[in-house]
N, C-alpha and C positions, 0 to 999 in steps of 0.2 A: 389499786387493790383488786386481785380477783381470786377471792376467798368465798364461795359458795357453799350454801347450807344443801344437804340433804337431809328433809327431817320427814315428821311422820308419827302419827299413834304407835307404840309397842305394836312389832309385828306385822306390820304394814311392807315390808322388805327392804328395809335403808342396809342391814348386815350385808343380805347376800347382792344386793345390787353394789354393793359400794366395794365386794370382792369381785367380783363380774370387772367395775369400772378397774380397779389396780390392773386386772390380767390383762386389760387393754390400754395399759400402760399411765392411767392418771393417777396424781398422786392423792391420794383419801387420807385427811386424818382420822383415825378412830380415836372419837373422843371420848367414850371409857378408858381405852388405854391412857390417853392425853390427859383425860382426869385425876387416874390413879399415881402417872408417874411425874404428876406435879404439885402432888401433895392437894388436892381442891376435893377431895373427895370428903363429905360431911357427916355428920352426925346421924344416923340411921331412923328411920323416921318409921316405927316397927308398926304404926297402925294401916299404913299403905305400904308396907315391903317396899321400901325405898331409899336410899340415902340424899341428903340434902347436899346441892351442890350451889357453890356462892357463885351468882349468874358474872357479877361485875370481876370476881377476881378470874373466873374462868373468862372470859373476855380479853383482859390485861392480858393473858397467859398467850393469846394466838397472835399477839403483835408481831411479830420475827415474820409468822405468815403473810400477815398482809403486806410488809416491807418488800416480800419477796414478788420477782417479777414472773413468777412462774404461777402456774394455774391451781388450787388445792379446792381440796373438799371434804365439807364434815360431814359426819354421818354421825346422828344423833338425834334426838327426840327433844333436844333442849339446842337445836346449831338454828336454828330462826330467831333464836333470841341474841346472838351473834353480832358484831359489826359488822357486816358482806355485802357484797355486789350482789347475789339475788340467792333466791330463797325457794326449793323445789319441793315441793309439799308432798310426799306417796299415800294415796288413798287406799281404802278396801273396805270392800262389804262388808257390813256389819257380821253377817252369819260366817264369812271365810276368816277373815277377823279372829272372831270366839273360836275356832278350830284351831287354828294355829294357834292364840295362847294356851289353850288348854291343852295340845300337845308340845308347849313348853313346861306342863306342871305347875302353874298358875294359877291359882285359888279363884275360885269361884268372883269372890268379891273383887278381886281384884280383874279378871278378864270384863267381869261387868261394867269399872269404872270404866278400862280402856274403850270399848265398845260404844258405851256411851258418850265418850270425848269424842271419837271418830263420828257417831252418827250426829252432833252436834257441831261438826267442824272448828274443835277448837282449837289445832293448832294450826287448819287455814286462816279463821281468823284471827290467832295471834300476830300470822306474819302479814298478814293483807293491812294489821294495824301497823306498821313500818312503812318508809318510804321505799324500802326495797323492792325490785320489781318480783314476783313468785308467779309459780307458775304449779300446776297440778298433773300430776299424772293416777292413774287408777292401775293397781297393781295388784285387781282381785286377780283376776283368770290370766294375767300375763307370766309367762316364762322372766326368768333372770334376764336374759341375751335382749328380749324385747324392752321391757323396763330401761335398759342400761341404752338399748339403743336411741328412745323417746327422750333420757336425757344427753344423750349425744347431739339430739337434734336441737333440744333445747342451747347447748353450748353452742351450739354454731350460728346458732339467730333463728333457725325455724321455730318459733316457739308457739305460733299464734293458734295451734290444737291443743295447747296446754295452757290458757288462760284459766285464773280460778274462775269456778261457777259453773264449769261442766260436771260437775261430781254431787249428785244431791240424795244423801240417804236420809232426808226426812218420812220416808214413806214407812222410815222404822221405827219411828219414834214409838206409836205402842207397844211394838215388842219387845224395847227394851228398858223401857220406862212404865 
């Protein structure tokens, strides 16, 4: 199997990294798309502006990928929770973070939860709670081309500048708590 996660806080840049990675020829699943056009897309969950997505039936759903002997990649904020070979986590400052959701039009409450998920590293430690191997990149101040290249480096086995636990935004913790 070599089904690899791209995941990450909302906003972190798994979208424009994971178009960067296609123009350079790998194959990305976009799993909104993947979600919508296989019917898994749930119930709206209107106090977090969110819909519910069933983790085990979205899983069943990427078998065909795994089978496959070719290289793929998700991009989502829910692909750590995935069956995969590993698992590449995009970090970002807490403050570039709140900028970029709020110029998605992101309500207050809701850039706040994200921000605080990210400064509390919860979906490093969702995936570091896996046997899978993950690895971290920080994708405040980097370009799309650099990001995209860190995980090139990561797919080919240099990965040991991308171990989790270089990324620590606890120093934010009162500003946004």
């Amino acid at each position: 199997m070599t089904l690899l996660a791209i995941t990450g806080t909302p906003g972190t840049g798994k979208t424009s990294v994971s178009k960067e990675l296609r123009s350079r020829g790998y194959s990305v699943i976009d799993m909104n798309e993947h979600i919508c056009s296989n019917g898994l897309l749930g119930e709206l969950d209107a106090s977090r502006d969110t819909h519910e997505v069933d983790l085990d039936s979205l899983n069943d759903s990427l078998q065909d990928y795994r089978d496959s002997p070719e290289l793929y990649l998700m991009d989502s904020h829910l692909s750590h929770f995935m069956d995969c070979s590993g698992i590449i986590v995009l970090r970002c400052e807490p403050e570039v973070l709140a900028k970029r959701l709020e110029s998605r039009g992101y309500g207050c409450e809701k850039v706040l939860e994200n921000v605080q998920s990210e400064v509390l590293d919860v979906i490093l430690c969702e995936a570091t709670d896996t046997d899978i191997p993950v690895f971290e990149v920080d994708c405040s101040h980097n370009d799309v081309s650099v990001t995209a290249d860190s995980i090139e480096e990561i797919l080919k086995g240099k990965s040991d500048d991308y171990l989790p636990g270089k990324t620590d935004w606890s120093q934010e913790m009162d500003r946004w708590f």
